[in-house]
C-alpha positions, 0 to 999 in steps of 0.5 A, a space after each residue: 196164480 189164482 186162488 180158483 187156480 189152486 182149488 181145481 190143482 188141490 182138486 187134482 192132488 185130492 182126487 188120488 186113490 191113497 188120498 181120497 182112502 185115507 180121508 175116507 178112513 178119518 171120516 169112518 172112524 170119526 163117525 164110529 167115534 162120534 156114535 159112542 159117548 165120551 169119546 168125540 173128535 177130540 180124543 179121536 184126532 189127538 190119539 191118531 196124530 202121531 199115526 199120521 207121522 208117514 202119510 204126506 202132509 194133505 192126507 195126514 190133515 185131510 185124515 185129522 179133519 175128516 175124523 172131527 166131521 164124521 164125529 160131529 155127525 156121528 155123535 147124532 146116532 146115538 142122540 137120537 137112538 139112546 139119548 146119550 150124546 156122542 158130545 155135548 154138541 148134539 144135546 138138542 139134538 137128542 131133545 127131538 131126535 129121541 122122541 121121533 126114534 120111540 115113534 117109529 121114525 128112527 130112520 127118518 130122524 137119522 137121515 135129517 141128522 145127516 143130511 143137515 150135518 152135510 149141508 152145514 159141513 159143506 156150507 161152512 167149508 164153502 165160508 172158510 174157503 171164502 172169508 178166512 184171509 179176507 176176515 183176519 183183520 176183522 177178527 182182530 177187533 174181537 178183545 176180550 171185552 167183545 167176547 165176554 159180551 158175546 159169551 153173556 149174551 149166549 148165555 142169555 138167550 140159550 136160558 130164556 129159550 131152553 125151558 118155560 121159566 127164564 128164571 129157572 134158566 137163568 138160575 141153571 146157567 148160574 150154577 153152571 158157571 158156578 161149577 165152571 170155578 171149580 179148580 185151581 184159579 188161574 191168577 193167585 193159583 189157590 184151590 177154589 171148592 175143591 173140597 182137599 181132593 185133589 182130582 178137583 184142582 184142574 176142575 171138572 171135566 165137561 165129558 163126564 158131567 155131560 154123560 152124567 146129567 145127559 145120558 145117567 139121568 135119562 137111563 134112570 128116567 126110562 128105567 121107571 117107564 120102562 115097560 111103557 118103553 117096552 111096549 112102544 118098542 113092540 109097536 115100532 118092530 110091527 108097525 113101522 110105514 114108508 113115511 116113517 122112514 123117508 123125509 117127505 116133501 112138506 118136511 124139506 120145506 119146512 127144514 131147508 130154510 132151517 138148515 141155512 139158518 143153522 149154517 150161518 149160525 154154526 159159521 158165525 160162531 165157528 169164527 169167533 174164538 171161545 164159543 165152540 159147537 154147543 154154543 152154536 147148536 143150543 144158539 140154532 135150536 133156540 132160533 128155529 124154536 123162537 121162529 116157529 109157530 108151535 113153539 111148545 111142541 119142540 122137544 116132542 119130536 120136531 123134524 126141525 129141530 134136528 135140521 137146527 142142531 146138526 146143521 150148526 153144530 157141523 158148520 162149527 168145526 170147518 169155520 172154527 179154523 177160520 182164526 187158525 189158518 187166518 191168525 194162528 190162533 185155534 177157535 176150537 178144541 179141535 183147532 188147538 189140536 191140529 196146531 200140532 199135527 200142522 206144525 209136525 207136518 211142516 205147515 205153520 198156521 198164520 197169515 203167512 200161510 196163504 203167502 208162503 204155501 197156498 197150494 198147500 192151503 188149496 190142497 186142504 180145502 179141496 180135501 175138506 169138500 170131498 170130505 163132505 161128500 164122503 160124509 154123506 156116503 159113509 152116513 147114509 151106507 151105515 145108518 141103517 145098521 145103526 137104526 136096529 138099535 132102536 128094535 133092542 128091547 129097553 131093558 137091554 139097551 139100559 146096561 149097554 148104555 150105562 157101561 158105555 157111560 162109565 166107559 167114556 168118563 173113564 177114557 176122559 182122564 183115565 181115573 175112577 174118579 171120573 165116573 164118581 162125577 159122572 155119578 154125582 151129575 147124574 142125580 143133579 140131572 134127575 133133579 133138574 128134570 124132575 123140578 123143570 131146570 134147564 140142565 141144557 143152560 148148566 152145561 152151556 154155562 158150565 162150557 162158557 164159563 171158564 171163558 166167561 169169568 177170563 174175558 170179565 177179568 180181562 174187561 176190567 183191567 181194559 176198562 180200567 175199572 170205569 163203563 164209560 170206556 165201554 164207548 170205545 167198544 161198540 161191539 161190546 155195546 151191541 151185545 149188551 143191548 141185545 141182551 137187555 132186549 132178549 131178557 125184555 122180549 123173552 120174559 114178556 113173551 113167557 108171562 104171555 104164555 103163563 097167562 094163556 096157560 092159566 086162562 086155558 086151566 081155568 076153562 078147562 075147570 069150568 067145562 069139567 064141572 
């Protein structure tokens, strides 16, 4: 029998009411999940495996990735609405989405997010059900050595593009890896900047420092405007028009293109273990920043950068179980998770699953499409009771947000001290903002960074210590070379723009005298 053959038979057993109920729970919950800070796919689908122990084998996992997708766009809303992530993943988001929300286009900004989401989600499934067994033996080529190339090279490009200094993103993504350090070392077991406390020996949790610089910082940013806030919330109540709320024509233009771009973006490093969502929607924004004509007006309320972050981050998740069912080895937090729920489900993920049991993989993937689609119903049912967040006047929306926040970082670990991280990342936020760093590179290097400083350990062990060994690596040199010209290009392309700044001061000088 053919793989179609078991598609349309997976269809049939999908198609079932109890089924196609509980995928669709997995999906609101998700997206509820999602819309409030600290909590996220993960915490979701780990706290609900156990409760998925009586459903059949299809609706239990069906039910698991439905909460990681409907979380992956749900963590939009509340980017775009308070500019508090629901992940650390839908940070670009939030770079635009927020600054349209205060326009007036809270609506519009909600329905990119999730149609882009949608068409990531389901371009990315389309990938997983079409290359995950033919790209297990490519996958194999990806060593150590080719990861911390790749690693370095993200790092790179997210720092050259995410400020107007590369240094100053560089020098972000430095400290980030830095942080990243913080802990028990994982070869010799010693504590590394623990300081004597305790809490730090496993290290920093990336949720409560995401919150901090993220969501704190801005909560403090908009405490000191706020009755400019105010006075712009007043405005959206009285003055919001149609094309405020739909997504017009001219703007489908400019986003489908956007939305394809950031598929095969968010598909490509959903494939490759390590990288995870950040990576793939800060890699997306960068892109479609780079690519457009009016680079300087991003993070000002372009629809498109929102079309670029969604549509990457919710590729990632589908095409992260690509090294699951292909290789059995998890290419995601998420992955790593529903090891457990395959294995207690009877389903061992390998290369001997689409041998052993291919209707059962045939079941998964229909039930991943018609999750898609229930993604899009559940988004867009519920979008517009989420839109009437942004008519709350600032001054309430600030200690909602801000209990939230201590409320995420304490569900993180399920300790006070977490919210003291928080705290302490909040001010280095507020810093960074204020002194123009890139606080977007920090957490990307503080999330790449473990990874980083493994697969460097490891190249030099596989090197054995010599670069000249790099020649049996040609990936690893690929990646090298694009990195030595993303720092040529985009510091040619910032020096560039610093002397047509200074040019346009000077005769902005000389009119005014």
């Amino acid at each position: 029998m053919s793989g179609f053959e078991h598609l349309l038979i997976g269809f049939q057993h999908v198609l079932t009411p109890m089924t196609l109920l509980w995928v669709t729970v997995g999906v609101s919950l998700g997206y509820v999940l999602g819309a409030l800070p600290g909590l996220g796919k993960a915490t979701g689908v780990a706290v609900t495996i156990p409760l998925t122990f009586y459903l059949s084998p299809v609706a239990a996992i069906a039910m698991l990735i439905g909460i990681a997708k409907g979380s992956a766009a749900g963590s939009a809303v509340s980017a775009i609405l308070l500019n508090t992530p629901g992940e650390p993943s839908s940070a670009p988001t939030a770079l635009d989405g927020y600054p349209l929300a205060r326009q007036g286009k809270a609506q519009k900004a909600l329905k990119m997010g999730l149609f882009a989401s949608v068409c990531g989600d389901f371009l990315s499934t389309v990938v997983l059900i079409c290359l995950a067994a033919p790209l297990a033996r490519y996958a194999l080529l990806i060593g150590p050595v080719e990861i911390c190339t790749i690693l370095l090279f993200s790092l790179t490009f997210i720092g050259g593009l995410s400020g107007n200094s590369m240094t100053k993103g560089l020098i972000a993504g430095a400290f980030g890896v830095c942080f990243a350090t913080v802990g028990i070392e994982t070869e010799t077991f010693i504590p590394r900047l623990t300081f004597g406390l305790l809490e730090l020996d496993e290290g920093i949790s990336l949720v409560p420092m995401a919150i901090g610089m993220l969501a704190v910082a801005e909560m403090v940013v908009q405490a000191g405007n706020m009755r400019q806030l105010d006075a712009e919330t007043a405005n959206i109540v009285h003055g919001s028009k149609r094309e405020d709320r739909v997504i017009l024509g001219s703007e489908w233009r400019r986003c489908v293109p956007v939305i394809l771009r950031g598929s095969l973006i968010g598909s490509v490093v959903g494939i490759l273990p390590g990288l995870g969502a950040s990576v793939g929607s800060f890699l997306s924004y960068g892109a479609t920043q780079r690519a457009s004509k009016t680079p300087e007006k991003y993070g000002t309320g372009m629809i498109e950068g929102i079309a670029a972050a969604e549509s990457a981050d919710n590729a990632v998740v589908p095409s992260s179980l690509i090294p699951l069912f292909a290789l059995g080895i998890p290419g995601s937090v998420i992955a790593a998770i529903l090891i457990a729920a395959l294995t207690l489900h009877g389903l061992t993920p390998g290369p001997l699953m689409f041998k052993q049991q291919p209707q059962m993989v045939a079941d998964l993937y229909a039930a991943m499409l018609c999750a898609s689609v229930i993604l899009l119903i559940v988004g867009y049912a519920g979008q517009r009771i989420f839109a009437l967040v942004i008519r709350v006047p600032i001054r309430l929306i600030i200690p909602v947000v801000l209990f939230l926040c201590c409320l995420g970082a304490y569900m993180e670990t399920s300790s006070v001290f977490s919210i003291y991280v928080m705290l302490f990342f909040a001010v280095i936020g507020f810093v960074a903002r204020k002194l123009e760093f890139s606080f977007v590179t920090f957490l990307i290097g503080f999330v790449i960074g473990p990874n980083l400083e493994l697969t460097f350990r490891q190249s030099i062990q596989i090197l054995d210590r010599s670069p000249a060994n790099l020649v049996s690596h040609p990936i690893a040199i690929l990646f090298i070379v694009l990195t030595a010209v993303t720092v040529f290009m985009i510091g040619r392309s910032h020096r560039r723009a610093a002397i047509v700044q200074r040019q346009n001061t000077h005769q902005t000088e000389l009119h005014t005298q």
